[in-house]
C-alpha positions in Angstrom: 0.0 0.0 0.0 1.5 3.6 -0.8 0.3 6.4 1.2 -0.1 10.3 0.3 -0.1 13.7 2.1 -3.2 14.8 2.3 -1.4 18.4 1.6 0.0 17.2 -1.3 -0.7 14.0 -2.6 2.4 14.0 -5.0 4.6 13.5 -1.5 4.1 9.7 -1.4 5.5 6.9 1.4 5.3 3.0 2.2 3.3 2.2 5.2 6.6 1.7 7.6 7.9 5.5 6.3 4.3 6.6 7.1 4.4 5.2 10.3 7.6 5.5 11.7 7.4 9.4 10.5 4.0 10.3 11.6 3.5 13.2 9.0 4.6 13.8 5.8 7.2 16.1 4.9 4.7 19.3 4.3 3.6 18.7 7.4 -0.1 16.8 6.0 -1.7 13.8 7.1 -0.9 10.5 5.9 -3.7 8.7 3.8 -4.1 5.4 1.5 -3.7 5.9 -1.8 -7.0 3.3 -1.9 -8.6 0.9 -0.1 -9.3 -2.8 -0.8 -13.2 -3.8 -1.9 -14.5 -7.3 -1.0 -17.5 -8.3 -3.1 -20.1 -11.1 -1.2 -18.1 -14.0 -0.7 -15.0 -12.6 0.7 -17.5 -11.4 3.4 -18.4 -14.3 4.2 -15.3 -16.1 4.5 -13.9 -12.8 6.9 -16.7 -12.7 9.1 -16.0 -17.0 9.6 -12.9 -16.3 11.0 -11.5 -15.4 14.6 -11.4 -11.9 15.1 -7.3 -11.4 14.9 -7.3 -14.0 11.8 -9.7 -11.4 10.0 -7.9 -8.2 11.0 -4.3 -9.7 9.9 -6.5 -10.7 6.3 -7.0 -6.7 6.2 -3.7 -5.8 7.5 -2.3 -7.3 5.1 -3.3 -4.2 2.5 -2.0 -1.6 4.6 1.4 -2.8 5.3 4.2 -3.0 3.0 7.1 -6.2 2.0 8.9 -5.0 5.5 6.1 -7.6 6.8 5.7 -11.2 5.8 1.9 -12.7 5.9 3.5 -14.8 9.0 4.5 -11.9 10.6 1.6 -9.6 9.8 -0.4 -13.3 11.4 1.5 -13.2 14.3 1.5 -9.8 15.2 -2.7 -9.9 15.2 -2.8 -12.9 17.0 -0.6 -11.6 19.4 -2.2 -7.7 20.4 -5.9 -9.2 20.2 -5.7 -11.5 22.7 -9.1 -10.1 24.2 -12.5 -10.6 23.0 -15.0 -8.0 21.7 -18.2 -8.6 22.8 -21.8 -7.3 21.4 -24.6 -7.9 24.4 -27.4 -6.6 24.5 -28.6 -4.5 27.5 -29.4 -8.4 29.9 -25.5 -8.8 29.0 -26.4 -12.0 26.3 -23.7 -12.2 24.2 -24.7 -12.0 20.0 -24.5 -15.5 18.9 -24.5 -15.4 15.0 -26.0 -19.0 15.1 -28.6 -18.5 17.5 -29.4 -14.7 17.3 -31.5 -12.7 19.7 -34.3 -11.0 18.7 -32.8 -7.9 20.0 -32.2 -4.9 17.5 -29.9 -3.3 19.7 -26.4 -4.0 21.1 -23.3 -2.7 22.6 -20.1 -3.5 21.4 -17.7 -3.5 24.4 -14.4 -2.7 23.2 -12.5 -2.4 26.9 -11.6 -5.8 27.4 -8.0 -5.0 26.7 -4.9 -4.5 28.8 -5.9 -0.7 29.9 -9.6 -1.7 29.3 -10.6 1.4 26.5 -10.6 1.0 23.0 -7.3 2.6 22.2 -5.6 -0.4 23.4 -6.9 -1.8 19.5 -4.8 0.5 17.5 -2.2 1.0 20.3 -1.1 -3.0 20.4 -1.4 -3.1 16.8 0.9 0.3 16.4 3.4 -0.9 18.3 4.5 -4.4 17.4 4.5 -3.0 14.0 6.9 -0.3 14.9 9.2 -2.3 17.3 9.3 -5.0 14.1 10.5 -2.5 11.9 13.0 -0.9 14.3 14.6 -3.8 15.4 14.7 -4.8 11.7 16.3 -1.2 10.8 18.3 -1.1 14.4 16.7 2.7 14.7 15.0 3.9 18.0 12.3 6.7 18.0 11.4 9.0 20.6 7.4 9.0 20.8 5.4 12.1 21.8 1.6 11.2 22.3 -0.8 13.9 23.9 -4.1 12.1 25.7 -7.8 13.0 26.7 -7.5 10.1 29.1 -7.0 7.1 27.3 -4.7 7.1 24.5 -1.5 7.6 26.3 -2.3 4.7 28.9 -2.9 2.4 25.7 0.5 3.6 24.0 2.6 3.3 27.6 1.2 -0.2 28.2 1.8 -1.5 24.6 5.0 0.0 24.4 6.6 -0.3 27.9 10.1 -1.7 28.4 10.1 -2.0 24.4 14.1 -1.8 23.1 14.5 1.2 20.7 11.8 3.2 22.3 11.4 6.1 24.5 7.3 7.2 25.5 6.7 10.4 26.5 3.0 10.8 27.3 1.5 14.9 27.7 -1.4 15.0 29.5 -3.4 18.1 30.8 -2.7 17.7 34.7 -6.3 18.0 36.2 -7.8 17.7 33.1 -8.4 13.5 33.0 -9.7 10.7 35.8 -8.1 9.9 38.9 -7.7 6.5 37.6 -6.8 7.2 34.1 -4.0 9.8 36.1 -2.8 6.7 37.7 -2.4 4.9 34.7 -0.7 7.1 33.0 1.6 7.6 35.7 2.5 4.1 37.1 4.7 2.5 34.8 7.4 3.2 36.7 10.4 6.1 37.4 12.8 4.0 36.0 10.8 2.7 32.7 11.0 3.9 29.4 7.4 5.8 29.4 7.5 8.9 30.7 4.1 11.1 31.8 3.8 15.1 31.4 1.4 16.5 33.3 0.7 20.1 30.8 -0.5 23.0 32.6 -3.2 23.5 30.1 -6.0 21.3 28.3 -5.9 18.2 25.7 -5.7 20.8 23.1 -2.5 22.9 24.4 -1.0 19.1 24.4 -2.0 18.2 21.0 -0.9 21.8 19.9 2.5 21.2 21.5 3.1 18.0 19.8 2.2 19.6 16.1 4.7 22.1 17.5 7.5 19.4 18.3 6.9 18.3 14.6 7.1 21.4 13.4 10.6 21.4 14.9 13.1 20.0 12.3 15.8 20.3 14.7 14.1 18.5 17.9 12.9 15.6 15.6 16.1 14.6 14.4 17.7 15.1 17.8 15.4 12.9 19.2 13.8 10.9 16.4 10.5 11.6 16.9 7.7 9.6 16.3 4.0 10.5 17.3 1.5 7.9 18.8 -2.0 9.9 18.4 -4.2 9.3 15.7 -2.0 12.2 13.1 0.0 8.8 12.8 -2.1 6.9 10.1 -0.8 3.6 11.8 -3.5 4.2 14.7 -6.5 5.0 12.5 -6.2 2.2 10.0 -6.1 -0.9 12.9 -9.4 0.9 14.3 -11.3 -0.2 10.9 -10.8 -3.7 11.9 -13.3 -4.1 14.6 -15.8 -2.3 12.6 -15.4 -4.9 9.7 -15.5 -7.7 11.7 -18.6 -7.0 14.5 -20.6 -5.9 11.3 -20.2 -9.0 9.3 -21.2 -10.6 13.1 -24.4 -8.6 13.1 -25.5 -9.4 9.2 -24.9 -12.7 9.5 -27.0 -12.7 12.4 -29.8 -10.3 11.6 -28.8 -10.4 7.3 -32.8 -8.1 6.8 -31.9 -5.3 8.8 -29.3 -2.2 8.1 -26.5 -1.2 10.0 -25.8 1.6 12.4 -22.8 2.3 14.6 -23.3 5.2 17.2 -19.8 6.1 18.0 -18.6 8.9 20.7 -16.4 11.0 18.7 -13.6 13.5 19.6 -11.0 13.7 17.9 -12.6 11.7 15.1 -10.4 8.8 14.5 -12.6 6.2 15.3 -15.3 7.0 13.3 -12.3 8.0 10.8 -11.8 3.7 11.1 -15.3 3.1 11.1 -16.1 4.9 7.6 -12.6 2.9 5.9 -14.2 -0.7 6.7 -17.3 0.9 5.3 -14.9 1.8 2.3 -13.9 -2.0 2.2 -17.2 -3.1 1.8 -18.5 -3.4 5.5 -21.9 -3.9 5.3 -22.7 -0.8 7.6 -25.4 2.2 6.5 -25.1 4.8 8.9 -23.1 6.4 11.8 -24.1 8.3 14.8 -21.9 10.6 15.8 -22.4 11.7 19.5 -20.4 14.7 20.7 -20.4 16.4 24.2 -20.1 21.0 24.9 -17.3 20.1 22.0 -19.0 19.4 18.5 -17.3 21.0 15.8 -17.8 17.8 14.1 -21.7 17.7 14.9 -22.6 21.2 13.9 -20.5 20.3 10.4 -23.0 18.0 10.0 -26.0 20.3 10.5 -24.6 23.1 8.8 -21.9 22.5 5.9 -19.4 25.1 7.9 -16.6 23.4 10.3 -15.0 26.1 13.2 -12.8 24.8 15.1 -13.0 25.8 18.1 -11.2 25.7 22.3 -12.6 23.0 24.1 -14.6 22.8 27.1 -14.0 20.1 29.8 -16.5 17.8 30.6 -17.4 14.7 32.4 -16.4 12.9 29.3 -13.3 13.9 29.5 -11.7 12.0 26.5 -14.3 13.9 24.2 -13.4 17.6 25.2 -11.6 18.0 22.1 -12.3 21.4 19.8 -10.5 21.1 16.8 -10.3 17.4 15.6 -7.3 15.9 13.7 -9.0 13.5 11.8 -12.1 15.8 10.3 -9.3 16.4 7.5 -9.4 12.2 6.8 -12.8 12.1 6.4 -13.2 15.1 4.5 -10.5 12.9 2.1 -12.8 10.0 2.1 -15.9 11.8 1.1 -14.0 14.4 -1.8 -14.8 17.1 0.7 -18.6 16.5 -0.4 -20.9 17.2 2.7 -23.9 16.4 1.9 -22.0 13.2 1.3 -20.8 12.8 4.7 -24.2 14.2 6.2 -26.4 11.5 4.6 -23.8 8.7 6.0 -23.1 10.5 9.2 -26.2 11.9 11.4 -24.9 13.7 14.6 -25.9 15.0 18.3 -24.7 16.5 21.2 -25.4 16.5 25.0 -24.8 18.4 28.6 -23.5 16.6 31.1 -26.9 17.2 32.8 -27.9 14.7 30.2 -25.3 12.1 30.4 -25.4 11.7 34.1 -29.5 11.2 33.8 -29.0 8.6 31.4 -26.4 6.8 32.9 -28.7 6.6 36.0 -31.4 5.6 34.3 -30.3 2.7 32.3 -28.7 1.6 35.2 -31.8 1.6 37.2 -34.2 0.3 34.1 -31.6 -2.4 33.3 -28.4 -2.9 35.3 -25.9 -2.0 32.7 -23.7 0.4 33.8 -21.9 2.6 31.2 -19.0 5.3 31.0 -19.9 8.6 30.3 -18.7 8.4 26.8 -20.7 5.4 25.9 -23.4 7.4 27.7 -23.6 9.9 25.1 -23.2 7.5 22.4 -26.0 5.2 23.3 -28.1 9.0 23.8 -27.2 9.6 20.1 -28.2 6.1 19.1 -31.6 6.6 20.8 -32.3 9.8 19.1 -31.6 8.7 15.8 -34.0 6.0 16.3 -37.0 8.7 17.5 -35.9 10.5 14.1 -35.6 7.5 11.7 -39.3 6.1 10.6 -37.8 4.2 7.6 -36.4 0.5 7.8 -35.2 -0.5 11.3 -31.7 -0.9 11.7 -29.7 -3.1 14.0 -28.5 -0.7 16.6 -24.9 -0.9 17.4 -23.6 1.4 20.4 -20.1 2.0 20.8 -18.9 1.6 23.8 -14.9 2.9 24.3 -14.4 2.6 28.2 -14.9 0.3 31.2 -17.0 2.7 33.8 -14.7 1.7 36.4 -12.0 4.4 34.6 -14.2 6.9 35.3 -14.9 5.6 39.4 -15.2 8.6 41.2 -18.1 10.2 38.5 -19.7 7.0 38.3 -20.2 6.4 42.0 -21.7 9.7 42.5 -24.0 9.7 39.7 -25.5 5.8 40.6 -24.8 6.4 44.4 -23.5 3.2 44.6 -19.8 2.1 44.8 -18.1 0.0 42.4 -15.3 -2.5 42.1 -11.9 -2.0 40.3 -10.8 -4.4 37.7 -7.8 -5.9 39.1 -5.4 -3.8 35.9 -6.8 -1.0 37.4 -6.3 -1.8 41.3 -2.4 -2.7 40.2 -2.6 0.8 38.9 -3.9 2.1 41.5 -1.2 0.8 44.0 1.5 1.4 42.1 3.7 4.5 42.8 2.9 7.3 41.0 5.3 9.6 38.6 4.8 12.7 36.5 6.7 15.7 35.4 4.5 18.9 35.2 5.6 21.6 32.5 4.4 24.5 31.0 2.5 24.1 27.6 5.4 25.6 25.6 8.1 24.4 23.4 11.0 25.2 25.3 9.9 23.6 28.5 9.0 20.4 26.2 12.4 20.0 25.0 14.6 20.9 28.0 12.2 17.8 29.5 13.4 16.0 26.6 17.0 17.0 27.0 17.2 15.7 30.3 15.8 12.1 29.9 18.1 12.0 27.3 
């Protein structure tokens, strides 16, 4: 697969140059130059296969000859050693042989190592880069700014990896007490390093575009970025969207297909709208955004504005000017009335996710984060709006609820356990650095971990 700059699409790379190098050149986004197509029958034989067996089938586009089909096999079976799940609300799991009647689902995607999505792409991300370093005998400094998650799934995947220095920016105050701890528990002595900003997400996305920007810091410290700008992150998150929709055909082949997806800085949607470009049987996508929706009022309107972003209670979502809206504008020839009839948006309060996680935990026992909160809102008002054909109802949901305790707890009035990952995170001593959002404070950090 060859990739291009989505500033200039003359500036062209192989997958390990796109992904060992983040951005192009100019500084642009790196995109596919195309995407496979599977007609009927190759389907059918991906969604018969194992989850890892049919995301190392698609992998298999993206990467380049630096992988063999062995390795690209191995490396799948290897980060998705956790299952994906679709239950409905009374926790049954979707059985494509014996379906329930249900038309609506969630599709847990926290059973990994740091128990949120991210750890999908992050697992994926990294074996692929440590195979093509130790191959090379290169090492990269990695820079990777988090709403909460992201930089917990990067640490974890890549900790005590040779050739490979983390440094995780965080905005200090700004994400979970347990998400802090994760982020900040993989030891003094390790090779992942967390930065508390004195700022928000955005100040620590900015400063990373601003460490890129830096021709002189990147080849001092051979810098790589981890966030979803890197193309390897976006493409593995296609994968799960493939394969649970081929599940939810095969069991329910009359009905349509809609994902409601909690989106900030867009990159999983950006995944979810690829496997739709592969053939995925899957008609719609509900985007649900919190105070931040940029994205949302694109949708409504035609005009994007980025925007500063608000905190909220779903912390990983307070993102105001998205990375990936450039990706999808790619995917869609910047055509929005495209990307409007695919994509149907809607944003809520917090006043609104905290009644609703109440609520369906009262009406049903299933207790949610507050990002899958908001998705599973957007996914019920789509349904109140949509009087056509009925769909099979698929809510994304990105985070165990236990990552957000201390919200949870108060909003239910109940305690809840810790997954033991989360406990061991918990215990473990805790280490940050806390810096100013700027350059120079950035890179004297830098200079002294050298």
């Amino acid at each position: 697969m060859i990739y291009h700059s989505l500033t200039n699409s003359e500036l062209k790379a192989s997958f390990s140059t796109a992904l060992l190098s983040s951005l192009a050149a100019d500084g642009g986004l790196y995109m596919p130059d195309k995407f496979p197509r599977f007609n009927a029958d190759e389907l059918a034989r991906l969604g018969a296969l194992p989850f890892a067996a049919c995301a190392a089938q698609l992998a298999q586009f993206f990467v380049d000859d630096n992988f063999s089909t062995q390795q690209i096999q191995d490396l799948c079976a290897t980060a998705y050693d956790f299952p994906l799940p679709l239950r409905t609300l009374d926790g049954t799991v979707l059985d494509a042989a014996t379906p329930e009647p249900d038309n609506a689902y969630i599709l847990e995607l926290f059973h990994g190592p740091t128990l949120a999505f991210k750890d999908f792409a992050a697992r994926f991300m990294s074996r692929a880069t440590s195979h093509l370093l130790a191959r090379s005998r290169q090492s990269r400094t990695i820079l990777v700014a988090t709403s909460g998650d992201t930089g917990g799934a990067i640490g974890h995947s890549f900790l005590n990896q040779p050739n490979v220095k983390v440094f995780i920016l965080f905005p200090n105050e700004g994400v979970s007490t347990v998400q802090e701890h994760q982020l900040t528990s993989m030891g003094a002595n390790s090779n992942v390093k967390a930065i508390g900003i004195d700022g928000s997400f955005d100040d620590c996305q900015a400063l990373v575009k601003q460490a890129f920007g830096d021709a002189t810091l990147c080849e001092t410290h051979h810098l790589m970025s981890a966030n979803s700008i890197n193309v390897g992150r976006v493409i593995p998150q296609s994968f799960y969207y493939f394969w649970t929709s081929l599940q939810i055909k095969a069991a329910h082949p009359q009905r349509r297909i809609a994902f409601s997806i909690p989106c900030g800085n867009l990159g999983n949607l950006t995944g979810g709208l690829i496997a739709q470009k592969m053939g995925a049987p899957i008609d719609k996508f509900v985007v649900g955004n919190n105070a931040n929706h940029p994205f949302v009022d694109y949708l409504h309107t035609g005009q994007y504005t980025a925007r500063p972003s608000v905190p909220t209670l779903s912390n990983a979502m307070d993102i105001g000017r998205p990375n990936n809206f450039a990706r999808i504008l790619s995917l869609f020839e910047n055509d929005h009335e495209q990307i409007s009839k695919i994509c149907s948006g809607y944003h809520f309060s917090d006043a609104q996710t905290e009644r609703h996680i109440r609520k369906l935990y009262r009406d049903s026992g299933y207790l949610i984060c507050p990002h899958t909160a908001i998705a599973h809102l957007a996914m019920q008002a789509f349904s109140q709006d949509n009087d056509g054909e009925p769909y099979s109802e698929i809510t994304v949901s990105t985070a165990h609820p236990a990552k957000f305790k201390d919200d949870v707890e108060r909003i239910i009035h109940e305690p809840i356990a810790l997954p033991q990952a989360l406990q061991d995170s918990i215990d473990a001593p805790s280490h940050k650095q806390i810096i100013l959002p700027t350059l120079d404070a950035l890179n004297q950090y830098l200079n002294s971990c050298a």
